[in-house]
Structure formats: C-alpha cells, structure tokens
C-alpha positions as CSV (number, residue, x, y, z in Angstrom):
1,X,6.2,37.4,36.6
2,X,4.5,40.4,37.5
3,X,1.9,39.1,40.2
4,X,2.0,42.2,42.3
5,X,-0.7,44.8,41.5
6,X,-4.7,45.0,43.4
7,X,-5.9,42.3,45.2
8,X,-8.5,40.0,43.2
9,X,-11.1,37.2,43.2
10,X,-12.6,34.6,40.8
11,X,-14.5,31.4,39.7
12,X,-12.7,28.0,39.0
13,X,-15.0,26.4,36.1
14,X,-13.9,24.5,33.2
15,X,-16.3,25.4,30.1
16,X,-17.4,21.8,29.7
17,X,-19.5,22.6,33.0
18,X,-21.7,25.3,31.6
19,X,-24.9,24.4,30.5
20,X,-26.1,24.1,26.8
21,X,-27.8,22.2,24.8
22,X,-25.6,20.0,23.4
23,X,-24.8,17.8,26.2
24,X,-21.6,19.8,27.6
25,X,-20.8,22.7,27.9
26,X,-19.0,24.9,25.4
27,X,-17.3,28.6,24.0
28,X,-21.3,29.6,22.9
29,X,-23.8,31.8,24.3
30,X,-23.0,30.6,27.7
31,X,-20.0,31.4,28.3
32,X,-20.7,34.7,27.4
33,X,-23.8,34.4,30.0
34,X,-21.0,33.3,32.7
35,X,-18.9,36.5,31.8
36,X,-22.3,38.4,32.9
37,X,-22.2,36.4,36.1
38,X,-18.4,37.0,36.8
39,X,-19.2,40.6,36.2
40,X,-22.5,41.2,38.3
41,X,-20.6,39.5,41.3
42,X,-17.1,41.3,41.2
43,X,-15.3,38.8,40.0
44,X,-11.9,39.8,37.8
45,X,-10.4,35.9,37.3
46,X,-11.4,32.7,35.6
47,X,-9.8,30.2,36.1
48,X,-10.1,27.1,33.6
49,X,-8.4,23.4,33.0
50,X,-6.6,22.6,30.4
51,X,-8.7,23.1,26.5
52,X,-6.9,20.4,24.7
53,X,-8.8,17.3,23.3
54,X,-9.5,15.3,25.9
55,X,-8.1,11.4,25.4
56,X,-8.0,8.8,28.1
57,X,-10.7,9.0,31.0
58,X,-12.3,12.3,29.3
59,X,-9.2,14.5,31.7
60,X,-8.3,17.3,30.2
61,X,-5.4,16.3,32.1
62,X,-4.6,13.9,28.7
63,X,-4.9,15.4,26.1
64,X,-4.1,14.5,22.4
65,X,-2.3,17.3,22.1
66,X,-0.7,20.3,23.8
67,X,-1.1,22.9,21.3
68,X,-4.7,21.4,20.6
69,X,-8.4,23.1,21.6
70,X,-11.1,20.3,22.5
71,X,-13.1,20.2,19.4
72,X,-16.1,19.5,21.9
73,X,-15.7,22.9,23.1
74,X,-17.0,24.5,20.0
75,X,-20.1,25.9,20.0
76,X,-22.5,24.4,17.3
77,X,-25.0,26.9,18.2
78,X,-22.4,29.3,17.0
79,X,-21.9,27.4,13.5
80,X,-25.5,27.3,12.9
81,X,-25.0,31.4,13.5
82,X,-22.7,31.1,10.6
83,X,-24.9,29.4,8.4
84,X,-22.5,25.8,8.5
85,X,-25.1,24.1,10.2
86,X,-29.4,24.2,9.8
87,X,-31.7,23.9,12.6
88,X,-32.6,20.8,11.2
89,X,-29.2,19.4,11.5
90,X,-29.7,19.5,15.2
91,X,-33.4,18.2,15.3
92,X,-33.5,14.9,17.5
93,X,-30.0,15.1,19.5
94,X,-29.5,12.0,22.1
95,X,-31.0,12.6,25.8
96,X,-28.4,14.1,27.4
97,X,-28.5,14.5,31.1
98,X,-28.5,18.4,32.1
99,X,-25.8,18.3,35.1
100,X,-23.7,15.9,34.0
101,X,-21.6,15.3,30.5
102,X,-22.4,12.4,29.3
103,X,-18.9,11.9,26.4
104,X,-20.0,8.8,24.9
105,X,-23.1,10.1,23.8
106,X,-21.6,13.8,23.4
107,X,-18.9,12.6,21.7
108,X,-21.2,10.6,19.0
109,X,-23.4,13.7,18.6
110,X,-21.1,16.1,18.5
111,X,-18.4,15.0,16.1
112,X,-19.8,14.1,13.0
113,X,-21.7,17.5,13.2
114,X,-18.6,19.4,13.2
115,X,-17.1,17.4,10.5
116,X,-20.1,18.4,8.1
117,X,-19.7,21.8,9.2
118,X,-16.3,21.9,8.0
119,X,-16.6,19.9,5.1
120,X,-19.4,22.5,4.1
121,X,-17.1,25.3,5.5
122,X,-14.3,23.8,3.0
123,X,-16.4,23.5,-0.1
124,X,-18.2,27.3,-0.2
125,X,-15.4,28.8,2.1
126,X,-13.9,32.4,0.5
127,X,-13.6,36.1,1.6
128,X,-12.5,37.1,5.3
129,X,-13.6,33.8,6.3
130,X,-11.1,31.4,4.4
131,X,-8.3,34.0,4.5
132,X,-8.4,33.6,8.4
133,X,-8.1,30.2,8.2
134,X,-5.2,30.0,5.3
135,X,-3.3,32.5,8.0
136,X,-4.2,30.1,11.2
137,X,-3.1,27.0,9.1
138,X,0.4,29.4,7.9
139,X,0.5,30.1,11.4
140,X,0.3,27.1,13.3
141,X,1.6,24.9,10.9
142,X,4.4,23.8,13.2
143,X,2.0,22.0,15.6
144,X,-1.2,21.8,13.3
145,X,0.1,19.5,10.7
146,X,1.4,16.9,13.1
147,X,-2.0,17.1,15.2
148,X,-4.4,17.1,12.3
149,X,-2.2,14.2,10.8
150,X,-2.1,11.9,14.2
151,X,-6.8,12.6,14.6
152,X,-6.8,11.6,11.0
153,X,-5.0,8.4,12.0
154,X,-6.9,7.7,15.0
155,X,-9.8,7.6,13.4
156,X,-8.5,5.7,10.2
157,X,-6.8,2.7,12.4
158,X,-9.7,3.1,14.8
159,X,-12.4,2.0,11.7
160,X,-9.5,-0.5,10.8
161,X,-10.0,-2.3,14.6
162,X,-13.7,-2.0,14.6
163,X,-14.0,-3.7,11.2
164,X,-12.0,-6.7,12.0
165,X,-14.0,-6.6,15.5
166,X,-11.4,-5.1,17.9
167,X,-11.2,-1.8,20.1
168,X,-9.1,0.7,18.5
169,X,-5.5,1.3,20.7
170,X,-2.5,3.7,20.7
171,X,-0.2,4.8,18.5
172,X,2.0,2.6,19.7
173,X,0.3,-0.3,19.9
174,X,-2.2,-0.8,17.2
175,X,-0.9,1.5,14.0
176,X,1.5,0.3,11.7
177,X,5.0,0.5,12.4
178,X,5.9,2.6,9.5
179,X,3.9,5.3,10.6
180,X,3.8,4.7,14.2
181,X,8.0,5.3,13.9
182,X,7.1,8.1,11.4
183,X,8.8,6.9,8.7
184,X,8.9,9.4,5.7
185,X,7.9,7.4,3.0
186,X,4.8,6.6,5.2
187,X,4.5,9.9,6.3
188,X,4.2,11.2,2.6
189,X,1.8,8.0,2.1
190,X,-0.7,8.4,4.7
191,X,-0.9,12.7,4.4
192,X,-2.0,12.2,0.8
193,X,-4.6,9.4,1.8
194,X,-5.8,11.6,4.3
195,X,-5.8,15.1,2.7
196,X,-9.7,15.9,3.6
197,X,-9.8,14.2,6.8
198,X,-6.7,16.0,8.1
199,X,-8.6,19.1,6.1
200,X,-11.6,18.8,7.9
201,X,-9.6,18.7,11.4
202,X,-7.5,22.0,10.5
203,X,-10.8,23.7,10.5
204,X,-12.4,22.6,13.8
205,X,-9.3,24.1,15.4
206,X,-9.7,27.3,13.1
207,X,-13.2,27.5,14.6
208,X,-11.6,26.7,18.3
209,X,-9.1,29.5,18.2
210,X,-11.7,31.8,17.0
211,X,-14.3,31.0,19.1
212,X,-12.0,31.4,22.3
213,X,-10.4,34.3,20.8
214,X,-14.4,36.2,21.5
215,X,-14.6,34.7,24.8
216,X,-11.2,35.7,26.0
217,X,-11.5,39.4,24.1
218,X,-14.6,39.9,25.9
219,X,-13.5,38.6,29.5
220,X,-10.8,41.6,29.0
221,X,-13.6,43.7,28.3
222,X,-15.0,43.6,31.7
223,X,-11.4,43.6,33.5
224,X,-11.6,39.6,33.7
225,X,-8.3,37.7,33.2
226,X,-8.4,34.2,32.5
227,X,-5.9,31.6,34.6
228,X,-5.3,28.5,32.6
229,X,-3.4,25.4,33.2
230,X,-0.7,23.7,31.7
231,X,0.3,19.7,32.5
232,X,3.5,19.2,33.1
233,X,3.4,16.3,31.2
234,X,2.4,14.8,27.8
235,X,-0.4,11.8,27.1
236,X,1.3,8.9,26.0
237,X,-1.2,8.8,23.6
238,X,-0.8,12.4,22.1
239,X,0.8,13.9,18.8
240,X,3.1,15.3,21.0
241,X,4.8,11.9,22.1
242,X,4.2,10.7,18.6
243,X,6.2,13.8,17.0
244,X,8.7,14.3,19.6
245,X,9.8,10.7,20.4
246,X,13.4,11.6,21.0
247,X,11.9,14.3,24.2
248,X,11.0,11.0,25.7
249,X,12.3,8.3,27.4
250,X,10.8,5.2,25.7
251,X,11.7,1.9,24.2
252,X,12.3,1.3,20.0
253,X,8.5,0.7,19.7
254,X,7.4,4.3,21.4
255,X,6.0,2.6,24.7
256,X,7.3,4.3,27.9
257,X,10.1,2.7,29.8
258,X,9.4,4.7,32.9
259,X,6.0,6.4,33.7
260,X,5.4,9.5,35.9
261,X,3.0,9.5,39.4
262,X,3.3,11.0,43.0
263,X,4.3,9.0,46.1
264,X,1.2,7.7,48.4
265,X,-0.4,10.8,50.1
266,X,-3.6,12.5,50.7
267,X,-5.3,11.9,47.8
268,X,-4.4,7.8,47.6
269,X,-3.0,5.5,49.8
270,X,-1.1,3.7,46.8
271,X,-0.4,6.9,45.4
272,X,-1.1,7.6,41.9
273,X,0.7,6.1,38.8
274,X,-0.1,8.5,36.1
275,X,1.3,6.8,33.2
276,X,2.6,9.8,31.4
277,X,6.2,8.9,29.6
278,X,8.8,10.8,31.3
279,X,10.5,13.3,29.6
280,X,14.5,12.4,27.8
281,X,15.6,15.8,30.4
282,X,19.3,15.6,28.5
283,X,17.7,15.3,25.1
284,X,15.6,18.3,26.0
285,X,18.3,20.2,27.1
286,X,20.7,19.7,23.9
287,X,17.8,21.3,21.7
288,X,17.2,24.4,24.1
289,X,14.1,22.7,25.4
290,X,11.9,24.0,22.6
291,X,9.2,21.6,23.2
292,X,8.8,23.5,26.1
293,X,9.3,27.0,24.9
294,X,6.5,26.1,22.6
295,X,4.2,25.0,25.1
296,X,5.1,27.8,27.3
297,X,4.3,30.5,24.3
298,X,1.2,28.8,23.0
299,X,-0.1,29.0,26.8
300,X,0.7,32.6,27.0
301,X,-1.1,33.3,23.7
302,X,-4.0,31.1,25.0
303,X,-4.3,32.7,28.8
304,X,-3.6,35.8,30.8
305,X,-2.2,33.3,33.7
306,X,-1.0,29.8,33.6
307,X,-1.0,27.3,36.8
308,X,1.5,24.8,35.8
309,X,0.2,21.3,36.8
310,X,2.9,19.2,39.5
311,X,5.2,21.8,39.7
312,X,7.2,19.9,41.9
313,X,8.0,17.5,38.7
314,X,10.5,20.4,37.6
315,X,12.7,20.0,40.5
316,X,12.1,16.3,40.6
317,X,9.9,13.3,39.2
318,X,8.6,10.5,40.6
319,X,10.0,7.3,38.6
320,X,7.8,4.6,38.5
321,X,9.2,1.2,36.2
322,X,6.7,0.5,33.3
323,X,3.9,-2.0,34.4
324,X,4.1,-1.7,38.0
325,X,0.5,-1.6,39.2
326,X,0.9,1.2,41.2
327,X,2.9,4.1,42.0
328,X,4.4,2.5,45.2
329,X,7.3,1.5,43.6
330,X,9.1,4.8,42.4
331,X,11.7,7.0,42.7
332,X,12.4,10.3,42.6
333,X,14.7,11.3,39.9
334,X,15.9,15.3,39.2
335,X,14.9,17.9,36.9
336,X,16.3,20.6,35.1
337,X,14.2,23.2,36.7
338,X,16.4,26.0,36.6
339,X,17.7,25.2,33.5
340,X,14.6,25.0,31.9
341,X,13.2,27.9,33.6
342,X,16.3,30.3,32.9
343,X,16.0,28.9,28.6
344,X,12.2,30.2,29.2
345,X,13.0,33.6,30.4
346,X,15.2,34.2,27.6
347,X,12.5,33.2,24.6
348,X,9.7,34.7,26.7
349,X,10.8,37.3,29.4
350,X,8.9,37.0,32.6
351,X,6.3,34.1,33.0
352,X,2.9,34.5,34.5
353,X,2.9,31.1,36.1
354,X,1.3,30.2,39.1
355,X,3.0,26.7,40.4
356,X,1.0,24.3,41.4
357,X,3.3,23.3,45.1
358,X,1.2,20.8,46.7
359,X,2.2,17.3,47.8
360,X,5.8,16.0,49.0
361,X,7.5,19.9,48.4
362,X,11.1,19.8,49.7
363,X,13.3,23.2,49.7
364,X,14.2,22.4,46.2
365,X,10.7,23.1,45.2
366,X,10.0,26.3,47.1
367,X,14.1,27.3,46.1
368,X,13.1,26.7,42.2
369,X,9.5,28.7,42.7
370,X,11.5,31.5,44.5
371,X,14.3,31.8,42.0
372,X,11.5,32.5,39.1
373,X,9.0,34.5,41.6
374,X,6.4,32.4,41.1
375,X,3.0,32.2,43.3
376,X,2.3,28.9,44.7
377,X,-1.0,27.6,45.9
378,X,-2.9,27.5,49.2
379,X,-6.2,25.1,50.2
380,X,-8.0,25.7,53.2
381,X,-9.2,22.3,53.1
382,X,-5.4,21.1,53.8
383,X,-5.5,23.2,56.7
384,X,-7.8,21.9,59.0
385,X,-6.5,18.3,59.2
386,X,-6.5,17.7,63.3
387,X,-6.6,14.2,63.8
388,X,-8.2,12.8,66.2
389,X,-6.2,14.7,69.0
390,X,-8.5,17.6,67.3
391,X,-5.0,20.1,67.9
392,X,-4.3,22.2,64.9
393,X,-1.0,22.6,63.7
394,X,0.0,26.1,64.0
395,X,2.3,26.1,61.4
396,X,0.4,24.4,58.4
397,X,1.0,26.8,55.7
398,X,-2.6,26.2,54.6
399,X,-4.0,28.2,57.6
400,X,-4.9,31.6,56.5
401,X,-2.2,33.1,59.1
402,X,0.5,31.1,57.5
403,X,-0.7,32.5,54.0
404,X,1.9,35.6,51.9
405,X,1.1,37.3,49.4
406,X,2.7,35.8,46.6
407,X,0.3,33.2,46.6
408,X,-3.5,31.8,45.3
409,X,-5.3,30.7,47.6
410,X,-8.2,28.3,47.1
411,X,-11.2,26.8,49.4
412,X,-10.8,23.7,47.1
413,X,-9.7,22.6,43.8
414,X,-10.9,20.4,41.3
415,X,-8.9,17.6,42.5
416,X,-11.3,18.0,45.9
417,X,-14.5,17.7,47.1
418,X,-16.7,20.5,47.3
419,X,-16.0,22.3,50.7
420,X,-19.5,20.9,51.5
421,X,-19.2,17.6,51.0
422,X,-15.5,17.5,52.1
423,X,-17.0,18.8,55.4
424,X,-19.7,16.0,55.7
425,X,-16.2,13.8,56.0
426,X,-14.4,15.4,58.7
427,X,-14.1,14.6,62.5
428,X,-15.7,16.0,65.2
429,X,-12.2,16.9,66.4
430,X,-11.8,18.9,63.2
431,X,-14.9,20.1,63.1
432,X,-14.1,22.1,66.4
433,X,-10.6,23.2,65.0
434,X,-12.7,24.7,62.5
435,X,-15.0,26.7,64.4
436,X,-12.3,28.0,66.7
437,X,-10.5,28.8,64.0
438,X,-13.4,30.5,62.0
439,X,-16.2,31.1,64.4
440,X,-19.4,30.1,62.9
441,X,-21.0,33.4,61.2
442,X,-21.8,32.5,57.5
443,X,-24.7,29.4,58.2
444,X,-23.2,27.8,55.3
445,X,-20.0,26.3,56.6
446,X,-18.7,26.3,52.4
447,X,-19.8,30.4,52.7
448,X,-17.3,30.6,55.6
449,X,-14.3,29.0,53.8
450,X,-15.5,31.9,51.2
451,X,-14.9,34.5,53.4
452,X,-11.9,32.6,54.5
453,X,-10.2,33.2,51.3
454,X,-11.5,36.3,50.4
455,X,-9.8,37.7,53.5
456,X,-6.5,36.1,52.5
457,X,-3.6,38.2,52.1
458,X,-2.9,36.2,49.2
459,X,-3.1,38.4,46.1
460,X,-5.5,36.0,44.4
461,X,-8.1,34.4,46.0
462,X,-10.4,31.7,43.9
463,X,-13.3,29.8,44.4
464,X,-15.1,26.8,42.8
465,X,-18.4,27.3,41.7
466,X,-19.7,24.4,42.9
467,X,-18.8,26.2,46.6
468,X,-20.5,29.4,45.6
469,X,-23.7,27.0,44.8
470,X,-23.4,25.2,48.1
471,X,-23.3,22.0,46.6
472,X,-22.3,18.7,47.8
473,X,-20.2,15.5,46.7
474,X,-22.2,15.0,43.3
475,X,-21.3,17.9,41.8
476,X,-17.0,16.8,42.9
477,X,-15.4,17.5,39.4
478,X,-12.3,14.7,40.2
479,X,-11.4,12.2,42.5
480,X,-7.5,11.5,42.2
481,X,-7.0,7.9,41.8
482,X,-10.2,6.9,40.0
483,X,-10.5,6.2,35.9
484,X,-14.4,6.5,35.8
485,X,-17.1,9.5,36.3
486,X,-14.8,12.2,36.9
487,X,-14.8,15.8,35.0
488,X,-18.6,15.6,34.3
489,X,-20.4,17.9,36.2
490,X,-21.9,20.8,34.8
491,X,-24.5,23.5,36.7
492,X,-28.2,23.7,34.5
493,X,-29.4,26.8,33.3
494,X,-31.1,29.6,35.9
495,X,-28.7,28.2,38.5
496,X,-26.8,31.3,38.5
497,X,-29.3,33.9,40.5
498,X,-28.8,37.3,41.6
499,X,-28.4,36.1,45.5
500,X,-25.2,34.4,44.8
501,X,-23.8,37.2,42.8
502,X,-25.3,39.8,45.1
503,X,-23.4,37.9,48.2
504,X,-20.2,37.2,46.4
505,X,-19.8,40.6,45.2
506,X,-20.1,41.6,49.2
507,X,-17.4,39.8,50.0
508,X,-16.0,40.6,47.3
509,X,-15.9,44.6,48.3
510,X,-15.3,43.4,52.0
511,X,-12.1,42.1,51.5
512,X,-11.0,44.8,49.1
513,X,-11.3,42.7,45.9
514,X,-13.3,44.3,43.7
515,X,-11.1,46.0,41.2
516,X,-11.6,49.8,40.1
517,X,-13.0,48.3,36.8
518,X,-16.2,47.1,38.6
C-alpha cells in the first residue's frame, strides 16, 4: 500500500447523517454542501461506513449485499432534477425528526418513490441515459443479477408472510426450499415472475453508482480522498450467503453452524456474538478466494482507502456454536491471512487498506498487518484508561508517544461515544491522567483530543464530527452490544458554521496537515 506521502486530516461521517429532507441523509445537494465544509476547514479525507443496503438493526455493518449501494442513499431531490419524480410526488412526506433517522418511516417513504422513479425511468428511458445503464447492468452483471434477484424475493415472500398474517423472515427460513437452495429450475421460475421487479431494482443501483460517482469525482476535485470500510464478514441474510453457500460454513438448509463475535472486552462484558456465518476458509482457498478478490476490487473502485472491519478475523476468528446466547462460549479458530492476502496482491497489486487492529491483537495480527504494510488504528480514548490507581500505563500504544507513522489515529470511532460524552464517564483518577498528560488549553476537553490527534505522528489523523460539534452522548452513532437506536444520528442544517471550520483548519495548518492543494 502506498500510505507514505504528506501528512493529512479528515471527518468520519456516514452520508445517512447529513441533513435533508427526506428523513436521512443522502448522495444530494448535501453532500456536496459537506465537501464545501471539508474544503473551507482543510480537511483532505472522508471517511465513511459501509454503502450497502442496510438489513438487520439498520448497521451498515449487515448488509444485503457486499457489492450493493443503500438504495436509501439516493437522492430523490436529485431524481426530481431529472425529471423521474414531480414536486408533487413529494408533497406531504411523514414527520420525520431532523437529527435523528427515523428507518421505519424513511424506509416506507422512501421506497416506493424510488420504485416509480424507475418504473417511469424504464418505460421513457433512451439516449445517454439508458445506454449507461445497459453498460452498468453488462458490467455488473456478475453481482447485479444475483442481488436484484434475492430484493425481488424479499419483497415477494415478504407480501406472502404479511398476507397469511406473519413477519417476513430470511432466506433461510421462510422462502421456499427450491429457491432458498437455488435450484435451477426455480431459479429460471422465479427470474421470469419477477422480470420488472428485479428490473426496477437494477436501476436504483444504476442511480447509486452514478450518484456516488459525482460525489466521489468532486471530493477529488478539491484534493479529498474518501476512506471507506469493508466488513469482514457477510449478513447471514445477504445475496452474498445466498449465492455463495459453498464460501460458508452452514448446515443443508443455509443456517450457520458456527457464527462469528469477539471475546468479552471493552465494549461488553459478554462480549459480542455477531451472528455472521463463518467463512468455509478451505473452500475459499480451492477457488483462489474470488469472493474476496471481488469484494476487494469492488471496494477499490468504490473508495480511495478501505478500513477493513475486525482485521484480527484474518489471522483468527472467534468460533462461537450456533444458538449460544452469547459470545462467551467461543473459540478462536485460524485464518488464512497470508494466503488470502498474498492471492490479493496478485489480482490487485498493492492494497490501500487500513486494518482495523483493535481488541485481543496477538503477534499474529500485528505479523499479518506488517507483512502487507498496512496502517492500523489508534484511539485516544483507549489511552487514558487509569483505574482507579489513576497511573497511566506508559506503554499503551494508544498514547500519542506510543503512536508511528504508519498508522490512523482517531479521537473516537463510531463504535464510541463522543469524546464528550465518553469524558462525562470517566474517573477522577483519569480525569487527572488526562490533564497531565494534555494540560488543559483548548476549554473544550473534546477540542484537546483534537489537537491531540492532529499533532500525531500518524500520517492520518481523523475526527468524528460529532467531536468537531462538541456534542455529547445523543448524538453516539453505535453502542457495541445493543440491537436498538444505533446509526441514527444525523447533524440539521446551518450546523456547520464558519467557527468550526475556521478552528479546524488552524489546527489543521498547526500540525502541518493542510495539503498544498488547500
């Protein structure tokens, strides 16, 4: 990976954050606004979660698909540009609440409005317009089909359960067994049933690709590179698992036989049981691990970086049985890593990874992140974890003179509370370690942590919005062990002002961020 180069700065914020009208945020005229932002305060990164459709819990973290963009993320201001959808067809939307995403009501909005956008799309499409998407479908067929295919089923058994007075389920559980196990007469069967529906969903992620195409081509525009992020594993619930049974370890009927999670540690006491299938590594490796060389290149094509979720998981995976109720219970079990990472390099030359090493990381981790020369991460707020002895430990690789740099260093992820509120939680022990450590300067103690990691020797240094804005435990985009209200917070319009930019670009300059592009 080539991660040397100038030192540089940026914003963690994943689009469904932004503010809009339609309830979450999306790849519109604010994102475009945000790039103004990004630009006015010196800022060269952006760094996002993962775009596919979101399944279970609303995490981008489970997706229906790897390949996938969230249809949710497409801008219906932008299709009413195009002449797909009237004013009108936007008069009376649901209340939606303007800092947080509410999906139920979203979702109901939203969807059937980019269906009749498509289905108009699809009946008066022609010129440029339909040629691009006759090349995207050509050129994504090899994920597209199956995707398009698996939403039009969804939604088809999903009708079937609500009909007969039930919730709609899985794949696995509440489709037919033909199609579930993909059986080709059923296959042909249900395609040809399907045609518009499967139709209609080709061109949403037409519209996807095209609409984050202008965002990303205009981040470059004003020297901003985008940092993604990739899970490292699949939703049980996902065309992927669906497609690519074999890639995964689960019973005749497609349910998991093992399911991934991490050991207890900071985050939960019972540590966290994912649920994710585990991947079939032997099966993997006798195709040349293309399921993975196609994630990796459709990743690449999607983002100038990529922060590869649990990186850990490559080198080894906690094992958890099937239907234990927590993670507790588990093993670890090796990975391929180096295999996997070697067949990588020889599809796709050097990687521009960044691997996510935090939890239980053992020398195999750091060994495996070495070998490839990829950056790892650094948190300040892992750093300042005293006890009640209130002693810091001088050799927590979280402290800023611990830090190298061949590393991204963070004041907080998304997995964390906002510096603010995180340091409404701590001790007065650690509260001291923290002002020796960083003498009080900045009145704002999340404003320090800033300056903190602005000052890093790491090479990348990037910050959550919600710290920029000072904000406190509302606006916490996850809690790690929770199924409910996570990924929902979004800022409101005007909250961006000049003073925040003004103060970030300082910094910015300070610590010798700003690129010559600025």
């Amino acid at each position: 990976m080539s991660f040397g180069g100038p030192r540089a700065s940026g914003i963690l914020l994943h689009p469904t954050s932004l503010p809009g009208p339609d309830g979450i945020g999306d790849l519109g005229p604010a994102a475009f606004r945000f790039l103004d932002f990004l630009e006015a305060a010196g800022q060269s990164l952006w760094q996002v979660l993962p775009l596919g459709p979101t399944g279970y819990g609303d995490s981008p973290y489970a997706c229906f698909s790897s390949f996938a963009g969230n249809p949710l993320l497409v801008s219906l201001e932008s299709l009413v540009g195009l002449g797909l959808l009237a004013a009108s067809d936007l008069e009376e939307p649901p209340v939606f609440p303007s800092d947080r995403v509410a999906y139920d009501r979203v979702i109901a909005w939203k969807l059937p409005l980019l269906s009749l956008a498509a289905r108009r799309f699809l009946a008066g499409a022609a010129g440029p317009a339909r040629e691009r998407l006759d090349a995207f479908r050509d050129a994504e067929r090899w994920w597209l089909d199956d995707y398009c295919l698996f939403m039009a089923l969804k939604q088809a058994f999903d009708h079937r359960a609500r009909a007969a007075g039930r919730n709609g389920g899985a794949w696995n559980d509440s489709w037919d067994r033909d199609i579930a196990l993909r059986e080709p007469a059923a296959m042909r069967r249900w395609t040809e049933a399907l045609a518009e529906e499967i139709a209609v969903q080709q061109v949403i992620q037409f519209w996807f690709v095209e609409q984050w195409d202008a965002v990303k081509k205009e981040a470059a525009a004003r020297g901003i590179r985008i940092i993604g992020d990739l899970p490292i594993f699949a939703a049980p619930d996902s065309a992927d698992v669906w497609a690519n049974r074999e890639c995964f370890l689960l019973d005749a009927g497609g349910h998991p036989t093992v399911v991934s999670g991490v050991p207890p540690d900071y985050f939960a006491a019972t540590g966290q049981l994912w649920g994710n299938p585990l991947y079939d590594w032997a099966e993997m490796e006798r195709q040349g691990f293309r399921f993975w060389i196609a994630r990796m290149r459709a990743a690449e094509r999607l983002f100038d970086f990529t922060r590869i979720d649990h990186f850990r998981g490559f080198d080894a995976c906690w094992t958890v049985p099937a239907g234990e109720p927590t993670a507790e219970l588990g093993r670890w079990v090796d990975s391929p890593g180096v295999k996997l990472f070697e067949s990588l390099e020889r599809e796709l030359g050097p990687l521009s990874l960044i691997a996510e090493d935090l939890g239980v990381i053992t020398p195999g981790v750091h060994a495996l992140r070495e070998r490839f020369g990829l950056p790892g991460m650094r948190i300040l707020q892992f750093a300042f974890d005293a006890g009640e002895a209130g002693i810091l430990s001088p050799d927590n690789r979280f402290l800023p003179h611990n830090h190298s740099p061949d590393s991204v260093v963070y004041t907080g992820t998304h997995d964390n509370d906002t510096t603010r509120g995180w340091y409404a939680g701590r001790t007065d022990a650690e509260r001291r370690c923290i002002d020796s450590y960083a003498p009080p300067g900045d009145p704002e103690m999340e404003w320090r942590f800033i300056r903190m990691a602005l000052a890093s020797v790491c090479r990348f240094a990037v910050v959550p919005l919600q710290d920029a804005l000072g904000l406190g435990p509302e606006a916490r985009m996850n809690t790690p062990g929770t199924s409910g209200g996570n990924w929902a917070w979004r800022f409101t319009e005007g909250t961006l002002n000049g003073g925040i930019a003004e103060k970030l670009r300082g910094l910015t300059e300070t610590y010798g961020r700003l690129s010559s592009h600025r």
